[in-house]
C-alpha positions in Angstrom: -20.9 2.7 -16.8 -19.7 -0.8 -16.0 -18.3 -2.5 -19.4 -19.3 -5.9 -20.2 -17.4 -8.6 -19.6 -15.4 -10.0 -22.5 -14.3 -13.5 -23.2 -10.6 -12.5 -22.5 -11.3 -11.3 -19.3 -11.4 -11.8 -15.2 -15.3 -11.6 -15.6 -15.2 -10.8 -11.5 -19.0 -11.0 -9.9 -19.5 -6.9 -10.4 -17.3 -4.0 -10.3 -15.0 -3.5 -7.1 -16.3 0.2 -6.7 -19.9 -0.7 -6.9 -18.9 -3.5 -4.2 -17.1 -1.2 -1.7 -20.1 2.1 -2.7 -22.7 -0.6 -2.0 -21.2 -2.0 1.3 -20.4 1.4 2.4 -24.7 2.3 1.6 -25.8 -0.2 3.3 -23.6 0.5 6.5 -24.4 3.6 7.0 -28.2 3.0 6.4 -27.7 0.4 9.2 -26.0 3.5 11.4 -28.6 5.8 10.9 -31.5 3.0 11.3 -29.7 1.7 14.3 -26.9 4.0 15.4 -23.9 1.5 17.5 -20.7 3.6 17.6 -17.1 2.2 18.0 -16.3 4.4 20.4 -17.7 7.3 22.6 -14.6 9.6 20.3 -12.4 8.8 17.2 -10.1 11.7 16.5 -10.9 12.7 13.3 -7.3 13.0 12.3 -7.5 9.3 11.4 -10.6 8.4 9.8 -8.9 11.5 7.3 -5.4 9.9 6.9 -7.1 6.7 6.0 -9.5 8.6 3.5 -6.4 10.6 2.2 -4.6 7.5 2.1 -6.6 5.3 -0.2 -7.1 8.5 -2.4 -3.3 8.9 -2.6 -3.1 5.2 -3.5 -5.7 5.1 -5.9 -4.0 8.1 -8.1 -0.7 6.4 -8.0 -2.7 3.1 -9.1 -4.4 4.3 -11.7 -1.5 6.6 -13.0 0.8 3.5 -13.4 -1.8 1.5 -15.0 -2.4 4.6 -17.4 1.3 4.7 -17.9 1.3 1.4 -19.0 -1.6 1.9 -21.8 -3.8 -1.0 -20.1 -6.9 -0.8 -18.2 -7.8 -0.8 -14.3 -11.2 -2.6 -15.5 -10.8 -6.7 -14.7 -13.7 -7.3 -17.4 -11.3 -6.2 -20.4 -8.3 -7.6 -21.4 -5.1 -6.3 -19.8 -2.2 -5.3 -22.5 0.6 -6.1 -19.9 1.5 -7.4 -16.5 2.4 -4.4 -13.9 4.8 -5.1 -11.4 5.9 -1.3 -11.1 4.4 1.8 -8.7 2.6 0.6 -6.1 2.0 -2.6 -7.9 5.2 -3.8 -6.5 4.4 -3.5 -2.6 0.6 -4.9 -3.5 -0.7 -7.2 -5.9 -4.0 -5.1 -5.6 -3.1 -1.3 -4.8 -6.6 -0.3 -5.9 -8.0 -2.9 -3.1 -5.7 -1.9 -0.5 -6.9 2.4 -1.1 -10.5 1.3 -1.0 -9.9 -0.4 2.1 -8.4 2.2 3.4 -10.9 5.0 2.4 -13.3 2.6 3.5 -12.2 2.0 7.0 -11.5 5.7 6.9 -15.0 6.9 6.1 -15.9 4.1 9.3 -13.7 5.9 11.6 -15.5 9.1 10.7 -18.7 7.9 11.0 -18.2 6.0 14.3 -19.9 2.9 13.0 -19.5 -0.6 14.1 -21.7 -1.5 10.8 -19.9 -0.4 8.6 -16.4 -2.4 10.4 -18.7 -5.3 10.3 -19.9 -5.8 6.6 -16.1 -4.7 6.3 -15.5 -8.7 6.1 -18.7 -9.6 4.0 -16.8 -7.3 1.7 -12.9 -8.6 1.9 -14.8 -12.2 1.7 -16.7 -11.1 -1.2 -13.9 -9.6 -3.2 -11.4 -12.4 -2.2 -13.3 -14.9 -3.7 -15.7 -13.2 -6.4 -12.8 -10.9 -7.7 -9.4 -11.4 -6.9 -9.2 -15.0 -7.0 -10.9 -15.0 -10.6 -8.1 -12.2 -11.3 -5.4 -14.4 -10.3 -6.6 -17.4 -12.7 -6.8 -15.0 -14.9 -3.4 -13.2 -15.2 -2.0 -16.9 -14.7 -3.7 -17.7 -17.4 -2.3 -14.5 -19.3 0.6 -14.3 -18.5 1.9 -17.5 -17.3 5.6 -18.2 -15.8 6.1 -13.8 -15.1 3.1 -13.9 -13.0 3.8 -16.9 -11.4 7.2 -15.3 -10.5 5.4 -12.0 -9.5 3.2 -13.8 -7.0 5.6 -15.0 -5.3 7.4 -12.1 -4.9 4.5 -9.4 -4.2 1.7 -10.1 -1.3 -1.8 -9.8 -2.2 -2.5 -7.3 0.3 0.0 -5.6 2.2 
């Protein structure tokens, strides 16, 4: 369950999962309703890696934030600013995995949908999540996280 957002919070439009779960639905509804593959064969090799990938980076995303006693949700409060693990290649290590499983799972399923409402998506969580993360942990955390982002990419 989803927690409610609190007053010293992000307060992001919904939760990134359900964002990326629901994108990834309504792709693959499109591909069965309308099959239009990317390709005539994708190795299956790489849809995997990217899968295996974004579940790789997820664990270590989690486990740092676990580490560090405060929580992956951004509609609680975070304890402390994370610049360690895979929090100092990426401002948003969770984003980047889900990406990646994402496009992995797109790969697998030979759909040009699901690449399509890929940008919906990044648009969507650009502007309806990370950006309201960013005031936030500005907010927060002032000077250190004006330092961090400008030292760490958003992305990649």
């Amino acid at each position: 369950m989803y927690n409610q957002p609190q007053p010293d919070s992000a307060n992001v439009i919904a939760p990134p999962l359900a964002l990326y779960l629901g994108t990834l639905l309504l792709g693959l509804t499109g591909q069965w309703a309308t099959p239009l593959p990317i390709t005539a064969s994708i190795p299956p090799a790489l849809g995997l890696g990217l899968i295996a990938t974004g579940i790789v980076g997820l664990r270590w995303a989690f486990a740092t934030l676990r580490l560090a006693e405060t929580t992956a949700s951004p509609n609680q409060p975070v304890s402390r600013l994370i610049t360690a693990g895979p929090f100092c290649f990426s401002r948003n290590p969770i984003y980047v995995a889900m990406t990646a499983a994402y496009l992995g799972i797109a790969l697998l399923a030979n759909s040009i949908w699901l690449l399509l409402l890929l940008v919906p998506l990044l648009l969507v969580m650009e502007f309806g999540v990370i950006r309201r993360e960013e005031r936030y942990l500005a907010a927060r955390f002032g000077p250190d996280y004006a330092a961090y982002r400008a030292a760490v990419r958003r992305w990649l």
